[in-house]
C-alpha positions in Angstrom: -11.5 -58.8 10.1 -12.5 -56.8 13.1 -12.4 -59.0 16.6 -12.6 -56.9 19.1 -13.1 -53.5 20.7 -11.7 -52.9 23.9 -12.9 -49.9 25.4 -9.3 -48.4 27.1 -10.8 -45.5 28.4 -13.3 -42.7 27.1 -11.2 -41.4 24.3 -9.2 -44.2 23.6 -10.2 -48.1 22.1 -8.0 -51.1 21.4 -9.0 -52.8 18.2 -7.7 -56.6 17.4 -8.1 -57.2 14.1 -7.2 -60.7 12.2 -6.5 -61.1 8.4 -7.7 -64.7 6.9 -4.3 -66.2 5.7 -6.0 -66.8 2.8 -6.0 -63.0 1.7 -2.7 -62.5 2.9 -1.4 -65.8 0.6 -3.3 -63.8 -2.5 -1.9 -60.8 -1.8 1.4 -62.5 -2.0 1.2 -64.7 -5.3 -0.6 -61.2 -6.4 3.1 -59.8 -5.5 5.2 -62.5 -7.0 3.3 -63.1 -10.3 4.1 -59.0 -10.6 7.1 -59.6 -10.0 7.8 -62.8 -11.9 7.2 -60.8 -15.0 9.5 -58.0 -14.8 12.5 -59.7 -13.2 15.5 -61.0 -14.9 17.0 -64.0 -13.1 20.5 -64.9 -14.9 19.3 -68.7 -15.9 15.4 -68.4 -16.5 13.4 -67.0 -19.1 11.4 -63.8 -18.0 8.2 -64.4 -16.5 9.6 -68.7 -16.0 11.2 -67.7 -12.9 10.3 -70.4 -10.4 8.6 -68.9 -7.1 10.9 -70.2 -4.4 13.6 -68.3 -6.4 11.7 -65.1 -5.9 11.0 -65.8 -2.5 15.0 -66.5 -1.8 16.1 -63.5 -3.5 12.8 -61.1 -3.0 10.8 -62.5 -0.3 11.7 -59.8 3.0 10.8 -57.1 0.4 8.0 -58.7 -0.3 6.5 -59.3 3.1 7.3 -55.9 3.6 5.4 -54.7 0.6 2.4 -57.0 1.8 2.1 -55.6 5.0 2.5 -52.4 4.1 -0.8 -52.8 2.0 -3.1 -54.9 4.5 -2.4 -53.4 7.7 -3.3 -49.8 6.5 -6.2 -51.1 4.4 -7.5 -54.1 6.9 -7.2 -51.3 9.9 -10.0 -48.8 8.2 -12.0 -51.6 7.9 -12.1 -52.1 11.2 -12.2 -48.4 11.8 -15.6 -48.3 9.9 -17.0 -51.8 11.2 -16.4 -50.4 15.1 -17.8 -46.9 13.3 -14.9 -45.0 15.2 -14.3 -41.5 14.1 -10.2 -41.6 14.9 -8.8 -38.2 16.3 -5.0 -39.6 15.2 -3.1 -42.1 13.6 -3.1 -45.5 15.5 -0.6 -47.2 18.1 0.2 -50.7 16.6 0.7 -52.6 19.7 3.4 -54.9 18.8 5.6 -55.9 16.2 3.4 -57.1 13.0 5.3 -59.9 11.2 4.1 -63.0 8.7 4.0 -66.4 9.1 3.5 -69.5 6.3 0.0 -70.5 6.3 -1.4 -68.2 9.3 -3.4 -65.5 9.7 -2.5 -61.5 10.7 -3.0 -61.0 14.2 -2.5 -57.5 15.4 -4.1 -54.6 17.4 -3.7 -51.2 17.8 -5.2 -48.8 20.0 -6.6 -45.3 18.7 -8.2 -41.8 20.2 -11.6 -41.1 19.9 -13.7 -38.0 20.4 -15.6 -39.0 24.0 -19.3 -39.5 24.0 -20.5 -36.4 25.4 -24.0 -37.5 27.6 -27.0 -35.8 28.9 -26.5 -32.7 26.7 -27.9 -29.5 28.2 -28.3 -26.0 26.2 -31.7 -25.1 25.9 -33.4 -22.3 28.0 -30.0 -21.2 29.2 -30.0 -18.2 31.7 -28.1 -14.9 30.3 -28.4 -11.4 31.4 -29.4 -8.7 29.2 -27.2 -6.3 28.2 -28.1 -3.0 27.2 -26.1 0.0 25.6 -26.4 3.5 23.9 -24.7 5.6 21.6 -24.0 8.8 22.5 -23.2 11.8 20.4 -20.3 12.4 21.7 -19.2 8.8 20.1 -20.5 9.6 16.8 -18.5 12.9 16.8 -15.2 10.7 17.6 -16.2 8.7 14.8 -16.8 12.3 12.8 -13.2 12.8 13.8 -11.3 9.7 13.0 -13.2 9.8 9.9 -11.8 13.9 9.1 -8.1 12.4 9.8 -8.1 9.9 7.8 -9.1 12.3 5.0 -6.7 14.5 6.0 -4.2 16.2 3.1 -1.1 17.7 3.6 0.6 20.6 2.1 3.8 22.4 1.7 4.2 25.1 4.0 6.4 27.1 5.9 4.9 27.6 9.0 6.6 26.5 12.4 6.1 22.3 12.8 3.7 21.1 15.2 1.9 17.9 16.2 0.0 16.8 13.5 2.7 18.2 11.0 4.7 16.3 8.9 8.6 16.9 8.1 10.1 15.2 5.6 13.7 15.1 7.2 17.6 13.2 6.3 19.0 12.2 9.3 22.7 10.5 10.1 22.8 8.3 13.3 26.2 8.3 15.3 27.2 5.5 17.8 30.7 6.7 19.8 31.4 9.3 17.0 30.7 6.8 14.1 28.2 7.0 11.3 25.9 4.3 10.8 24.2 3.9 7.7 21.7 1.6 8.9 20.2 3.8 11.1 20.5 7.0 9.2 18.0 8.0 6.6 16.9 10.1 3.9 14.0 12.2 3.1 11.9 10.3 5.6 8.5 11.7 6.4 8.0 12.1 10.0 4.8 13.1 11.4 5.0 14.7 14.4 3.3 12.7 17.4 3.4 9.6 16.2 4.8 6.6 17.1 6.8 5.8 14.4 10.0 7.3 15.6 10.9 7.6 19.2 9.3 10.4 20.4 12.7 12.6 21.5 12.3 13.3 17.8 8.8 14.9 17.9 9.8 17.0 20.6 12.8 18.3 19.2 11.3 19.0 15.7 8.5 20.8 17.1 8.6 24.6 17.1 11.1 24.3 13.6 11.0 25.3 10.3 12.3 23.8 6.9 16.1 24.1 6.4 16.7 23.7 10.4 19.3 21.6 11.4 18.8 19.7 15.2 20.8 17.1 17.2 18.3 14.1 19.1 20.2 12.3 21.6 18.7 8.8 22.5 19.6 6.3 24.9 18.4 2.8 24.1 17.2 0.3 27.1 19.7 -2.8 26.9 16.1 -4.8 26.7 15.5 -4.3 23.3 15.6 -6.9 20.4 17.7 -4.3 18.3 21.3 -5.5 18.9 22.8 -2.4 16.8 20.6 -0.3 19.6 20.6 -2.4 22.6 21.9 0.1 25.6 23.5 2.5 23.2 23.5 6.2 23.3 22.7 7.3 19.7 23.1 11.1 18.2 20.8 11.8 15.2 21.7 14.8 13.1 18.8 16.1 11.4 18.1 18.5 8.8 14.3 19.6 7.8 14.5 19.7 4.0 10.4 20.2 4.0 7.5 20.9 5.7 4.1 20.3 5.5 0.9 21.4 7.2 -1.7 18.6 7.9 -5.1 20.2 6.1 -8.2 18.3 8.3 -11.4 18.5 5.8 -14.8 21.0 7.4 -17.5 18.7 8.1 -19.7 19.8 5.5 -21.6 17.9 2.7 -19.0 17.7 0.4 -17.2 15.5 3.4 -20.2 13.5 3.6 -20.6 12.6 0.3 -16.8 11.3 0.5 -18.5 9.2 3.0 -21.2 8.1 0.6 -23.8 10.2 2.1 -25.9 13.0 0.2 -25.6 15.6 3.9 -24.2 15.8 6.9 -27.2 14.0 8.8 -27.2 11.2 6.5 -23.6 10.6 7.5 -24.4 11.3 11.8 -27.5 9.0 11.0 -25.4 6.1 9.4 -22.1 6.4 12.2 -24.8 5.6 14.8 -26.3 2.8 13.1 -22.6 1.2 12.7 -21.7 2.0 15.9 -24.9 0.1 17.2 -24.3 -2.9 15.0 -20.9 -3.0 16.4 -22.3 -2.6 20.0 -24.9 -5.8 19.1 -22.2 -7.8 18.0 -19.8 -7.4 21.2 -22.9 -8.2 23.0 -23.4 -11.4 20.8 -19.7 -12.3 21.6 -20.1 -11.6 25.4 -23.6 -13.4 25.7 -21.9 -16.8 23.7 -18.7 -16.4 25.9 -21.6 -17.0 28.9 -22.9 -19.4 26.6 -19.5 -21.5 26.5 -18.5 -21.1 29.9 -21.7 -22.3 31.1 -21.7 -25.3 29.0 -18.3 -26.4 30.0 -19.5 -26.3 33.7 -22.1 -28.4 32.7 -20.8 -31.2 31.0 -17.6 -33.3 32.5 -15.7 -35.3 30.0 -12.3 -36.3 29.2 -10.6 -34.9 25.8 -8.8 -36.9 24.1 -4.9 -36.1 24.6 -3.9 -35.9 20.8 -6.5 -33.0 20.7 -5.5 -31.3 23.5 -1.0 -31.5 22.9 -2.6 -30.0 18.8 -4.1 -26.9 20.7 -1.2 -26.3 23.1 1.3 -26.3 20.5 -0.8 -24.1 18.0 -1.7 -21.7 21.1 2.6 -21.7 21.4 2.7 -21.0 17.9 0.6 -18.4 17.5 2.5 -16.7 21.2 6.4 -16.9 19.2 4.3 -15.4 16.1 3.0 -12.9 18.0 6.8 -12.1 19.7 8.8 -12.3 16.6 6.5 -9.4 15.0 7.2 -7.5 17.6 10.4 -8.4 17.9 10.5 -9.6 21.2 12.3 -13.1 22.7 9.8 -16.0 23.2 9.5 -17.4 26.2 10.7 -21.0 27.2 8.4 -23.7 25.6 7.5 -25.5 29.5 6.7 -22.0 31.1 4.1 -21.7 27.8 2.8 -25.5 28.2 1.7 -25.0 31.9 0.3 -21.4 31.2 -1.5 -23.0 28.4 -2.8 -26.2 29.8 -6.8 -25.2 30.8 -7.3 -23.1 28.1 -6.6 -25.2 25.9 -8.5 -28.1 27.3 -11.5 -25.1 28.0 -10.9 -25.1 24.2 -10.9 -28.6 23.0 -13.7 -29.2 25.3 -15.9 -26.1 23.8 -15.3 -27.7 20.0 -16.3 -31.8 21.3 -19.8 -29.9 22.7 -20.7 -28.1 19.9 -19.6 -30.5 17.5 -21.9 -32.9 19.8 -24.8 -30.4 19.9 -24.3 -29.6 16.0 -25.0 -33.3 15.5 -28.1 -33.5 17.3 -29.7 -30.6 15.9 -28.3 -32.1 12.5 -26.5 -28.4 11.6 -25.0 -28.3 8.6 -23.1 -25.8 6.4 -23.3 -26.1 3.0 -21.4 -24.6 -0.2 -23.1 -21.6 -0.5 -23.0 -20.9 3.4 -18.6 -20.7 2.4 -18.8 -19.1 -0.5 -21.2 -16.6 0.8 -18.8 -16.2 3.6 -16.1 -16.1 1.1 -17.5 -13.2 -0.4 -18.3 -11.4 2.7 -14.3 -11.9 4.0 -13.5 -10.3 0.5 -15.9 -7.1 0.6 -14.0 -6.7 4.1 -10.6 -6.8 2.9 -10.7 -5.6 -0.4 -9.9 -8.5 -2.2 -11.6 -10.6 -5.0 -13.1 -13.9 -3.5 -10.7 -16.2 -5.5 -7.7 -14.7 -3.6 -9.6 -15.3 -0.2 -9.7 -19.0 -1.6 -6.4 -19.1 -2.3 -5.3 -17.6 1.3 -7.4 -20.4 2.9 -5.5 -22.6 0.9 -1.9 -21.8 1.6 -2.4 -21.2 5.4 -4.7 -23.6 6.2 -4.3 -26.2 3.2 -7.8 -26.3 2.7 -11.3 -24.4 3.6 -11.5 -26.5 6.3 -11.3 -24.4 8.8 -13.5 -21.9 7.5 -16.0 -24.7 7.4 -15.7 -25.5 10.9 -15.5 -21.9 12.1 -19.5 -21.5 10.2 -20.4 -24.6 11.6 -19.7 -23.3 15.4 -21.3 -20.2 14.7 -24.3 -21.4 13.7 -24.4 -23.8 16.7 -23.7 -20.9 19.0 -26.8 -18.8 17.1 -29.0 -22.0 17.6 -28.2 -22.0 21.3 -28.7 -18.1 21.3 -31.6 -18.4 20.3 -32.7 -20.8 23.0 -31.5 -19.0 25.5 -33.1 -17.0 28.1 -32.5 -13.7 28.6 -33.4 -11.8 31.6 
């Protein structure tokens, strides 16, 4: 069926196809004796209807019906005759109708990945990189790690930062209360970011069952109409306060770290801090890695692939502003900010895909699930909900897949790689 592959340009290929008119008459008695047995023509006995009545009465839907089934199907033929890999759905090139007693004649023209020649990414020149961990880190590890075990307890001492107070407060815009912005028995912890920070100041220095006024005016610039250049009065009462309790470093702390002493625990916040110094070094050296190849190699991308990763870098940008509740910014500034990385991008996934398939890299079941598993231990979760996360915001484990695949392109090249 396939006649001809016209090569349009590197990522795109004209295919003219032709459909004997001796398929396209069987698919049409195929049609019509379907018909013929279901209809009921005032006149004719079911399954007696005559076929020039059908074709009067039936014959645009049929046709329709017809090519709705031998374009789609006569096309992949072709697809896997020219072995294409299509990057989108076709063009069909002009309108595709039937005539009596002729064949199909139609073309349509379709992206392809390009052919990516004269691959280069062995012995590539990187630069070591070299780091230490200092004790001083591993305290401030020691520290983060105390906080987060931190207690607190009723007290009455004076607040300060660090200390929690669980407060009610009424907001008033131009001498009226608004509920919306008022609340009750709301823990505040001083020094934090969670409230403006006019609160903090005021609290500190006070003691439960003190009463304080916070004036606050809001920049016009914020997302928060109710807010947006408006001079707010809180009145707040402390109805409690607490005193943040930081645990000694001692072994009992450790073992709350799983270690048996206080070494143990030194010992093992270097060797995670080291493994997470490795692994940035790892991401710089294949960043090097990437850059270098798409110096290297010149190639056109095909345009489908490269409109997909504008629009899902744009998607991820008004994501990214509606959490923090900021405006989006116009869709054409975005597109031409956008434009090279994304083609950097689209570019990086054609040459590892391309290297991948020399090499003949694969990634097999057990390289997801075990990845599966590893994204669960991470996040506290059992693997089948990791699964099902996959599923509902990528509609399959597709993209999981691909994202092992690169990596272990990217540690193949590593590994050849020369570093000085």
């Amino acid at each position: 069926m396939l006649q001809e592959v016209e090569n349009v340009s590197s990522t795109s290929r004209r295919l003219k196809i032709n459909v004997p008119s001796e398929i396209i008459q069987s698919e049409i008695n195929s049609m019509y004796n379907e018909i013929r047995s279901t209809a009921n023509i005032p006149g004719f006995r079911q399954g007696k209807v005559p076929q020039a009545i059908l074709v009067k009465k039936f014959g645009k839907t049929v046709e329709a019906q017809v090519i709705e089934k031998i374009v789609p199907r006569s096309y992949m033929e072709a697809v896997r005759e020219a072995k294409l890999d299509p990057v989108n759905y076709p063009d069909i090139d002009e309108k595709i109708e039937l005539k009596p007693g002729e064949p199909l004649s139609f073309s349509v023209t379709v992206e392809i990945k390009p052919e990516v020649e004269n691959l280069s990414y062995e012995g590539i020149a990187l630069k070591k990189k070299t780091f230490t961990v200092t004790d001083d880190e591993v305290e401030k590890s020691i520290k983060l790690l105390q906080e987060s075990r931190a207690l607190y307890s009723v007290s009455d001492d004076e607040l300060k930062e660090g200390d929690m107070a669980i407060i009610n407060s009424d907001a008033f815009i131009e001498g009226q209360l608004k509920e919306e912005l008022s609340y009750k028995e709301y823990p505040l912890v001083l020094g934090t970011e969670e409230m403006p920070k006019e609160f903090s100041e005021a609290l500190t220095g006070r003691k439960k069952g003190d009463t304080v006024e916070v004036t606050i005016i809001f920049e016009s610039s914020i997302p928060n109409d109710t807010l947006a250049g408006k001079e707010v009065l809180f009145k707040v009462l402390i109805s409690e306060t607490k005193k943040k309790n930081i645990p000694p470093v001692d072994d009992e702390f450790a073992k709350s770290a799983d270690c048996s002493s206080v070494e143990e625990m030194k010992k093992k916040i270097h060797e995670n801090l080291s493994r997470r110094r490795e692994g940035e070094i790892n991401l710089d050296y294949k960043k090097e890695i990437l850059d270098h190849l798409i110096g290297k190699h010149d190639f056109d991308v095909p345009p489908s692939m490269l409109q997909g990763e504008i629009e899902s870098m744009i998607h991820q940008e008004k994501e990214n502003a509606m959490k923090k509740g900021e405006e989006a910014r116009p869709d054409e500034e975005m597109i031409k900010e956008f434009e090279s990385k994304a083609r950097e991008n689209v570019k990086s996934v054609l040459l590892l895909e391309a290297i991948g398939k020399k090499e003949n890299i694969k990634v097999s079941n057990e390289d997801v699930q075990g990845a599966i598993n590893e994204i669960a231990v991470r996040n506290n979760l059992q693997p089948e909900e990791v699964t099902k996360l996959y599923a509902v915001r990528e509609g399959s484990m597709d993209a999981l897949r691909s994202r092992l695949f690169a990596d272990k392109v990217m540690e193949m090249i590593l590994e050849k790689a020369v570093i000085q």
